[in-house]
Structure formats: C-alpha cells, structure tokens
BASEFI-264956 format. One record per residue (C-alpha): residue number from 1; residue in one letter; x, y, z. Coordinates in Angstrom, 2 decimals, decimal comma. Example, Ala and Ser with C-alpha at 12.3 -4.5 7.8 and 13.67 -1.06 7.14 Angstrom:
<atoms>
   milo   miba        xx        yy        zz
      1      a     12,30     -4,50      7,80
      2      s     13,67     -1,06      7,14
</atoms>
This chain:
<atoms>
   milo   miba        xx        yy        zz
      1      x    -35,33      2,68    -21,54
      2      x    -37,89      4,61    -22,80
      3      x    -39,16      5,75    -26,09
      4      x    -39,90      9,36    -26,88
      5      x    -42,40      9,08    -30,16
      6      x    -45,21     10,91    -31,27
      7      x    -48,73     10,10    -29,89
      8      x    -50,35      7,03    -31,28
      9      x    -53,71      7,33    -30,29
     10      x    -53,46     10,40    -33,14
     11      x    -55,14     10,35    -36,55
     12      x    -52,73     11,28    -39,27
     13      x    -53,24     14,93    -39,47
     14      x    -55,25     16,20    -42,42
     15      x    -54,16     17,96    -45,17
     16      x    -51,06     19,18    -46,78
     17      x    -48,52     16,97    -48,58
     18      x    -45,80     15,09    -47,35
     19      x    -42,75     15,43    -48,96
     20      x    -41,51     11,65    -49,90
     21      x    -41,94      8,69    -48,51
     22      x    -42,11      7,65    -44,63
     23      x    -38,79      8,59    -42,66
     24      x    -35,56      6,66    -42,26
     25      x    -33,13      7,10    -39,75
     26      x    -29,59      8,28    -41,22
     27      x    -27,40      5,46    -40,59
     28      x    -24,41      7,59    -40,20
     29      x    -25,64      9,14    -36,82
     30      x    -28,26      6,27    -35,78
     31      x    -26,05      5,04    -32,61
     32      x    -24,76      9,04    -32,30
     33      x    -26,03      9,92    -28,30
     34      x    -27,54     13,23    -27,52
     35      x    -27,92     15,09    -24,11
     36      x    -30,52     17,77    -23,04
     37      x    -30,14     19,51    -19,54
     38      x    -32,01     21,94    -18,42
     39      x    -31,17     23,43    -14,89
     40      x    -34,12     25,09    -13,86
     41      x    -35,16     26,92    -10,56
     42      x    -35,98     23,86     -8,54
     43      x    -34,82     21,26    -10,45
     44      x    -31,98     19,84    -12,62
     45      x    -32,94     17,10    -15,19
     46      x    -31,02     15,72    -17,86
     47      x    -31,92     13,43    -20,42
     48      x    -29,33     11,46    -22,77
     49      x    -31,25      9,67    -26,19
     50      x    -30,15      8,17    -28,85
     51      x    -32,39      8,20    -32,26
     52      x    -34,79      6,15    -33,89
     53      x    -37,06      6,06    -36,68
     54      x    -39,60      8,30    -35,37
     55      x    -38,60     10,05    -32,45
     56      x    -35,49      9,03    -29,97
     57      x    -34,59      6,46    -27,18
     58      x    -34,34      7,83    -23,60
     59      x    -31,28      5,16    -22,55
     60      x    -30,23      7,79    -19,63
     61      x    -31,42     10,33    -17,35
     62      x    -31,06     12,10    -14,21
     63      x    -33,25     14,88    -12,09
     64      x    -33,10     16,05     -8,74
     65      x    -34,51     19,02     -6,88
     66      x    -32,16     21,71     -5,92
     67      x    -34,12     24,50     -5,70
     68      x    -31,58     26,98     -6,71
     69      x    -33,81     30,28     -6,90
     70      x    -34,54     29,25     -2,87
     71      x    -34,65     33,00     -1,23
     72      x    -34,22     34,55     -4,68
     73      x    -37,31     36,41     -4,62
     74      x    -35,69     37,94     -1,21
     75      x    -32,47     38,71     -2,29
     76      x    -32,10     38,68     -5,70
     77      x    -28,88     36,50     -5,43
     78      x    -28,27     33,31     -5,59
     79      x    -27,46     31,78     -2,49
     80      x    -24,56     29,58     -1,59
     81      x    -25,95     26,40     -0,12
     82      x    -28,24     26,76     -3,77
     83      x    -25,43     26,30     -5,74
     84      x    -23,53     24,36     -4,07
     85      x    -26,96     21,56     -4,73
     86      x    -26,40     22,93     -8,31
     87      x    -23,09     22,08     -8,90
     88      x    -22,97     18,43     -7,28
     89      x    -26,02     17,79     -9,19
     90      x    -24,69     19,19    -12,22
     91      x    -21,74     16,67    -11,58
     92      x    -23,50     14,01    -11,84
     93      x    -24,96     14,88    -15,01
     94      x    -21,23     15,75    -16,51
     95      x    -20,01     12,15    -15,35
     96      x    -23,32     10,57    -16,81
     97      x    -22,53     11,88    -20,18
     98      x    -18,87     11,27    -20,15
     99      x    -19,70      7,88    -19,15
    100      x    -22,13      7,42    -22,11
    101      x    -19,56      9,10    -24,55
    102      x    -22,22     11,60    -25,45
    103      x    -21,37     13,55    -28,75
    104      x    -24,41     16,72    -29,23
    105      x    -25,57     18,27    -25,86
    106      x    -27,42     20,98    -25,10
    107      x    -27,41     22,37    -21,21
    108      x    -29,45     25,39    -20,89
    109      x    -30,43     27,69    -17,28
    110      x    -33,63     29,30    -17,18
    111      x    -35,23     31,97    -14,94
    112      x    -33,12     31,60    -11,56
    113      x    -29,54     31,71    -13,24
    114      x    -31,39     35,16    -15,81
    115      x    -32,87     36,66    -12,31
    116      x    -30,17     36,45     -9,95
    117      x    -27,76     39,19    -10,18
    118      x    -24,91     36,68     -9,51
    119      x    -26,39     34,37    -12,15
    120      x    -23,55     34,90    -14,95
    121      x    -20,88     34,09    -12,32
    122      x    -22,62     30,62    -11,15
    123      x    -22,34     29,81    -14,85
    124      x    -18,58     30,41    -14,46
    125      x    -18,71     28,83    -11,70
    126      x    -20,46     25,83    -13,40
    127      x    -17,94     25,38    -16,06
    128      x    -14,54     26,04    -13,89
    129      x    -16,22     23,26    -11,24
    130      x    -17,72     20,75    -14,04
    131      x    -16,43     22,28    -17,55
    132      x    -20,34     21,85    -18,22
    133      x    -21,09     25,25    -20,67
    134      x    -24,59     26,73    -19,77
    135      x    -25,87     28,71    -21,76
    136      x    -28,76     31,00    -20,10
    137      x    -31,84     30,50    -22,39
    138      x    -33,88     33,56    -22,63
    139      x    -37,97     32,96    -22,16
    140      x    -38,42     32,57    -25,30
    141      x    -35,96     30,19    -26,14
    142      x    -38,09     28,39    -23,23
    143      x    -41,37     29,15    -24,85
    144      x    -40,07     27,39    -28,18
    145      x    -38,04     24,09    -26,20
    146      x    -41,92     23,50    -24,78
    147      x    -43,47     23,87    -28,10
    148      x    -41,04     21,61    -29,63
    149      x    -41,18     19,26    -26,77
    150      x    -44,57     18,70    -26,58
    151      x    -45,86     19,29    -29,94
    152      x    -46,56     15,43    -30,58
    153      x    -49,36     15,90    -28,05
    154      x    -51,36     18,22    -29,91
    155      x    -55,05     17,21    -31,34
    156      x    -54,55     16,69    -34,49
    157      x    -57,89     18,54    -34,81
    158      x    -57,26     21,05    -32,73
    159      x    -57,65     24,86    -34,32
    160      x    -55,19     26,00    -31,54
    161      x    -53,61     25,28    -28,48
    162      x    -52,67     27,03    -25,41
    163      x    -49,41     25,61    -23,80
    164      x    -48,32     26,42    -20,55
    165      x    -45,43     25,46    -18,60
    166      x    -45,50     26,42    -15,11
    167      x    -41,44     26,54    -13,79
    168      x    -40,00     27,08    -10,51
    169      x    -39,35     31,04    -11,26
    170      x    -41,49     32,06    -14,25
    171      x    -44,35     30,25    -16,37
    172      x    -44,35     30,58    -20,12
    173      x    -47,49     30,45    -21,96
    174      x    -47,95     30,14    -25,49
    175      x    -50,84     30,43    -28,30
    176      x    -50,03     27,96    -31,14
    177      x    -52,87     29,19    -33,96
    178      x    -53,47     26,13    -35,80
    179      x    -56,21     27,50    -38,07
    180      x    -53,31     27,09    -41,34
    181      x    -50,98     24,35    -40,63
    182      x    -52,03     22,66    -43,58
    183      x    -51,38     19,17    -41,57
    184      x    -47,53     20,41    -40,13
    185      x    -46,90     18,35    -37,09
    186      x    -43,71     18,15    -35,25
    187      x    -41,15     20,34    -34,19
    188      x    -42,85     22,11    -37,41
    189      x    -45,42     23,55    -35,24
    190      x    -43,15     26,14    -33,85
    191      x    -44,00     28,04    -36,58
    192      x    -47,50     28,12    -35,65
    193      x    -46,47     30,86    -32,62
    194      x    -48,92     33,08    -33,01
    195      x    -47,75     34,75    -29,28
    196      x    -46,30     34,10    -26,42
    197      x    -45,61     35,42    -22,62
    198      x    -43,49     34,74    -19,43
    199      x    -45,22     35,38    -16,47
    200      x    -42,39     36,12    -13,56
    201      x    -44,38     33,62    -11,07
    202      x    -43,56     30,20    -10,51
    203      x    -44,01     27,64     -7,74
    204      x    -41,14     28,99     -5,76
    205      x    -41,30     32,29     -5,64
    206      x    -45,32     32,43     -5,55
    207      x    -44,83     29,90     -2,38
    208      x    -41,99     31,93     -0,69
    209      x    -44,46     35,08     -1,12
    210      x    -47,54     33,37     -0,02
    211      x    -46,92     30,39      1,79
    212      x    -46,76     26,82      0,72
    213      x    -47,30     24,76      3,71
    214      x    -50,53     25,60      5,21
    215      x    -52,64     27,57      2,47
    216      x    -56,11     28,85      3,35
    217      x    -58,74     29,59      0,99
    218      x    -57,49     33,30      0,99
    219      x    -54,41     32,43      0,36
    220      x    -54,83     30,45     -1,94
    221      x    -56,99     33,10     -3,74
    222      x    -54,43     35,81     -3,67
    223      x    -51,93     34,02     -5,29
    224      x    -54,32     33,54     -7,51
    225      x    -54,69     36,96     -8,44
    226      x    -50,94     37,19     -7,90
    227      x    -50,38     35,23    -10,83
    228      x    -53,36     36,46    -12,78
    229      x    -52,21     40,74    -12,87
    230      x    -49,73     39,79    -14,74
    231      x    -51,97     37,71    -17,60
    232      x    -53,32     41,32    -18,54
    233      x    -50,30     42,10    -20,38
    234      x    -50,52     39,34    -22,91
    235      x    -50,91     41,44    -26,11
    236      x    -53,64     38,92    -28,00
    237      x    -55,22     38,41    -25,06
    238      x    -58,61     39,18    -26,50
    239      x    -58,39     37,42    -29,39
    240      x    -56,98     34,07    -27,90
    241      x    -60,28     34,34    -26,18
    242      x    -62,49     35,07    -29,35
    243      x    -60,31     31,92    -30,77
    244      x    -61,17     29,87    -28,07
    245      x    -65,09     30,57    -27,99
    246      x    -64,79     29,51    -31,63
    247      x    -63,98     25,83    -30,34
    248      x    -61,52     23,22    -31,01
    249      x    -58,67     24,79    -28,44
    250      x    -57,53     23,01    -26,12
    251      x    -54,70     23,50    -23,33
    252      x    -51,52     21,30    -22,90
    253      x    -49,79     21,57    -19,72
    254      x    -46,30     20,65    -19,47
    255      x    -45,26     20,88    -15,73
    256      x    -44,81     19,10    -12,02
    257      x    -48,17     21,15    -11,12
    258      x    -49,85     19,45    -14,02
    259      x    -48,87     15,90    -13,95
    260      x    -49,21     15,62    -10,05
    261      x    -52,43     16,56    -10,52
    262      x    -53,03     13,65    -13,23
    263      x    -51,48     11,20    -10,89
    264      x    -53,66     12,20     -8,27
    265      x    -56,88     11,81    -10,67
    266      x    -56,20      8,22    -11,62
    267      x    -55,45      7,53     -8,33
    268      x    -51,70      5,94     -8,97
    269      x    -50,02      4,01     -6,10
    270      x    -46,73      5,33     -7,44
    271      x    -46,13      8,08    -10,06
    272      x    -46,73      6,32    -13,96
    273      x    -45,30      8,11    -16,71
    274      x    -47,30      5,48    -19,35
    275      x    -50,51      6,63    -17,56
    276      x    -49,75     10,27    -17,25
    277      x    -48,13     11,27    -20,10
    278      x    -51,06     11,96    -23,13
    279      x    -53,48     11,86    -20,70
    280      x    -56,74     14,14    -20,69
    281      x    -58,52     16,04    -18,40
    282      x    -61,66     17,53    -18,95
    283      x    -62,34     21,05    -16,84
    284      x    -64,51     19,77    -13,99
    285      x    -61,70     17,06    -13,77
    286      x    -59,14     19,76    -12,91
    287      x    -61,38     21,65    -10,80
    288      x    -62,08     18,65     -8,58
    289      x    -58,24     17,62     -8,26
    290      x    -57,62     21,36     -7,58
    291      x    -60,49     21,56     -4,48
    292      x    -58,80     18,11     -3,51
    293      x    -55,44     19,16     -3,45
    294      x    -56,57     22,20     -1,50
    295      x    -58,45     20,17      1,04
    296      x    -55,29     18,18      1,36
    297      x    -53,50     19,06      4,95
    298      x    -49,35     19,83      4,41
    299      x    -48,97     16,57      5,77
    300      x    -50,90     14,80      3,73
    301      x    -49,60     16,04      1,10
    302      x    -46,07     14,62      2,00
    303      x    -47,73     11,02      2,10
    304      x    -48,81     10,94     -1,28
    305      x    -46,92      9,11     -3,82
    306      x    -47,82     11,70     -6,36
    307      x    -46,56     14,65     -4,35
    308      x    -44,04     13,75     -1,60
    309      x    -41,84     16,00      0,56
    310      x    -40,34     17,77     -2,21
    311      x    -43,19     19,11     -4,07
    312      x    -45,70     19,22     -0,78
    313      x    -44,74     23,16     -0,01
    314      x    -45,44     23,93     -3,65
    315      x    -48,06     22,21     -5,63
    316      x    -50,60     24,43     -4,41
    317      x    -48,68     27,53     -5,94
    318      x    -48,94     25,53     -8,69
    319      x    -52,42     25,06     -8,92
    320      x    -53,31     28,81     -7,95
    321      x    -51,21     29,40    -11,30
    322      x    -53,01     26,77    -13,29
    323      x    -56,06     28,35    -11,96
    324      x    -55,32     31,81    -12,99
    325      x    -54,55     30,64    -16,00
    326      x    -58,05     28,96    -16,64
    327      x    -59,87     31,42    -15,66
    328      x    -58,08     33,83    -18,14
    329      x    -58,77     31,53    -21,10
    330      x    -61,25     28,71    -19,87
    331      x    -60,46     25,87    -22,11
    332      x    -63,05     22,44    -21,64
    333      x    -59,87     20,26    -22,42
    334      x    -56,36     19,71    -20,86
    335      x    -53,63     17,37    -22,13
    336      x    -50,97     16,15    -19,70
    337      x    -47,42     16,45    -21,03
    338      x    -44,99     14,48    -18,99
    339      x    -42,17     16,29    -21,40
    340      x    -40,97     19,49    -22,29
    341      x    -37,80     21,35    -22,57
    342      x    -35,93     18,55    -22,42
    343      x    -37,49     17,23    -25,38
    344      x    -37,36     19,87    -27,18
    345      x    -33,82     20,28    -27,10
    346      x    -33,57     16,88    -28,33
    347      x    -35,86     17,53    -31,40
    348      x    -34,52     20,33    -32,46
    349      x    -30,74     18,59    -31,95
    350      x    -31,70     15,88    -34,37
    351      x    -33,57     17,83    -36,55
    352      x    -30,59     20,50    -37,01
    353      x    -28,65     17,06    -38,00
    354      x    -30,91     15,97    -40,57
    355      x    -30,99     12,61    -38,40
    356      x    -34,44     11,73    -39,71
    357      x    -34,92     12,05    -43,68
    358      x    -37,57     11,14    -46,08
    359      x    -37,40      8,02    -48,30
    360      x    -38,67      8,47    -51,56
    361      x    -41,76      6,47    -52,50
    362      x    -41,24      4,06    -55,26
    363      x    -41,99      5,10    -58,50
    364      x    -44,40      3,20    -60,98
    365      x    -44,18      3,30    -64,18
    366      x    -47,54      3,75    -66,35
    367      x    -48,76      1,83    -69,39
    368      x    -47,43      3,20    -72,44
    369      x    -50,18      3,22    -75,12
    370      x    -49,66      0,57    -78,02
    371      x    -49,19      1,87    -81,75
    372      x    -50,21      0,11    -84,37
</atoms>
C-alpha cells in the first residue's frame, strides 16, 4: 500500500496562523474508501484510498494504456477498437471498486472524450456497458485536480510555481503566484491561481503529427515549435517571466514525459516511485536526459525499463513539449511529481467531507495575581 502525504523533506511553511491544533482524522469516515479515475487520452488510472491523519492510504489501484484519442487528431472521432480498450479497462476499474465497497468516487474524462465529436455518446456508452458515470472535466477542472494533486510538492520557499502537466491530448500549464500565501499549503494553494492555459498538444497527437518512432533533430525541433505557437496566447505571459527573473520559481512537472525522464537520470533498473516522486532536477539535468533520450534509437527506447513499448513512440513528443515549455519560461529548478489528477480528486473528496479537522490546542490557564 502506499501512503499519499505531504513532502517531508519540507520546512513548515512560514508565516500565517494555523487555526487550532494539529489535525485528527474524523473517526466517523476514517475506514470510509474513496476512488479517483481519470480516463485520459492514453491512459486509464484509478486510484482507491482510504484516509489518514495527514493525507490518505493508496490500498488499490489500476492503470493501463488505451490510447483512446489514437487517430483522433485524423478524424475527430473516436474510434471503435479505442473504446472498446476503454470500456474493458474501465471494467476493471468498476469491479475493483465494487469489490472494495467504495463509498465517494470521482471518474472524470479529459481532452479525448471533450475533442471527439462522438465523445458524449462513449460516455453513454460507458455507463449503459459499466454504469460507471463520467463526467467530462473541462481544462480547467484539470488545471485545478493538478494543483491540488501536487501541491504538497511545492518549495515551501518558493515565490511561485509553474506546473505543467503534459496529457495524451492537451497539456495544462499553470502559474501558482505564491508572493501572499501567508504560509497556505495544501489543497489551499488552489487559490493561489494566478493563470492558467491548455495547450491542445499532447504526446499523442504531437506524435501522430510528427512522428514518434524515428525522430530526427528536425523533427524533433518542429514539434517543438508546434507546441511552442500556441504558448503565445498565455495572457500573463510577460509577467510570469518578469516573476521568474525575480527568483525563487520553480517548475513542477506532473506527467509520464517527466518522470521517465527522472528514472532515466538516476539510472533505475526498474521504474521507483520512492525515488522519483519529490525528486529534483536542476536545468542542465533535463537538458542532458532530453539530448539522451533523443540520441536514444526507437528500439532502444523499447528496452528501457523506464520507457518500454508503450511509451517508446511518444516520450520524445513529450520532451519537445517540455522543451517548449522551458524555453518559454526557463526555470533553473524542476520537481518530479509522480501524482496528479488522481490526487487531486482525492484531496478535494476528503476535504469537501471535512475528513481531516483541527484539534484544539490545550488551553493553560495563567496565574491569577494574589490580593492581599
């Protein structure tokens, strides 16, 4: 099983007040199980947890590629083989949950089910098939589930963050403007959105545009520039740079792209959650696993643990996005989030039950003064 807590290498943030004492878990809902699934355009992952003091328990998941938005970008539909994947997948996640006698779930669709022009009648499809309910999260909802997710991760120092998750269909990318938190932490730091934006490129359609398997430098450079056009629309643009030549920004990457490229750093023999998630990266350290990847041959790619035959045709669209972003807003530090929306749908499910509360602290009484 695995805990989902916030980061303990962290300083207790400075400033502001807490309100009470340290929390304690409600014991009415401490054995109640939750379920987050979030059925993306190349993968469905589900997560069942159960709480605890300060954060939850994973006791049950599932994820497996399915690459639903496969020919998308073509066709604008979703294919029938790609939801057929889907839906057996998406069983296995219903019987999971029935199994565990799940009470609060959560199953949201992202960009392939809100693209495809057939996407509301897969999610009938979905529920006549399983009688799972998705609900088709807009890209914000997305922008905040990453926020949430991942918030734990942030410097405690940091004056503002710039989270990215890179998806299968779109990549969301947010500014988090830290300069007046007054020590918030948390699912709290949602309200620290300063801006946000959803970039329509993500592994699988940049890869079906460009290529995945054999990328040459020039390909690889124009989907860079593929994915960076469409950076020129962020609204604060400018100013997320002036904040970020002030210092004390860093990035936080929550995506396959990211944490393969982590896994490949250190080296692992297998992929590591305990060594990738948290982890940092300064910039040279990301350009140097980006030349490596690039060097990498298709096949080579397929033999490494940290890769394999289901991400080998589209890590590199991955990285050309990573790279646009960077060069957009060139940050010194990354932090490696092996979470996200997932986790964030969690949070916000526990928080929304009041499952964690504040104790009050004890209260001492003073020394009365003596009268004579």
């Amino acid at each position: 099983m695995q805990d989902v807590q916030p980061d303990r290498s962290q300083r207790p943030a400075r400033g502001g007040r807490r309100s009470g004492g340290p929390p304690v878990l409600d014991p009415a809902i401490a054995q109640r199980l939750y379920a987050a699934l979030d059925l993306g355009t190349n993968n469905c992952r589900l997560l069942v947890a159960r709480p605890e003091v300060r954060g939850f328990r994973v006791v049950d998941a599932f994820s497996k590629i399915v690459r639903l938005g496969e020919g998308l970008g073509h066709h604008n539909r979703l294919s029938e083989p790609a939801m057929d994947r889907a839906i057996e997948a998406l069983g296995c996640c219903r019987d999971k949950m029935r199994d565990r006698g799940v009470e609060r779930v959560r199953l949201i669709a992202t960009e392939a089910c809100r693209a495809a022009e057939n996407g509301p009648l897969f999610i009938e499809r979905v529920f006549q098939e399983t009688g799972l309910a998705l609900e088709i999260a807009t890209r914000e909802t997305e922008a905040r589930l990453a926020v949430a997710g991942c918030a734990s991760l942030v410097d405690p120092d940091a004056n503002g963050v710039v989270l990215f998750d890179i998806g299968g269909g779109s990549s969301e990318i947010v500014w988090l403007d830290l300069r007046n938190r007054c020590g918030a932490r948390g699912v709290a730091l949602t309200r620290f959105i300063r801006d946000w934006t959803s970039l329509p490129v993500g592994v699988v359609n940049l890869a079906e545009r460009h290529g995945g398997r054999h990328v040459s430098a020039d390909t690889f450079e124009a989907m860079v520039q593929d994915a960076r056009q469409h950076l020129e629309a962020f609204s604060l643009g400018r100013e997320l740079t002036e904040a970020i030549c002030d210092g004390k920004v860093h990035m936080l990457g929550t995506s396959g792209t990211v944490t393969t490229l982590a896994g490949v750093h250190f080296g692992l023999k297998r992929y590591d959650r305990r060594r990738v998630d948290g982890a940092w990266m300064d910039s040279d350290d990301v350009t140097a696993m980006i030349e490596r990847l690039r060097a990498m041959p298709y096949e080579e790619r397929v033999g490494n643990p940290c890769i394999g035959a289901d991400r080998a045709d589209l890590v590199l669209a991955g990285c050309a996005i990573l790279e646009a972003i960077r060069r957009r807003w060139p940050c010194q530090r990354l932090r490696v989030a092996d979470r996200g929306l997932r986790e964030g749908i969690l949070m916000e499910l526990m928080s929304a039950d009041r499952v964690w509360r504040r104790k009050d602290p004890p209260k001492h009484r003073g020394r009365g003064r003596k009268h004579k």
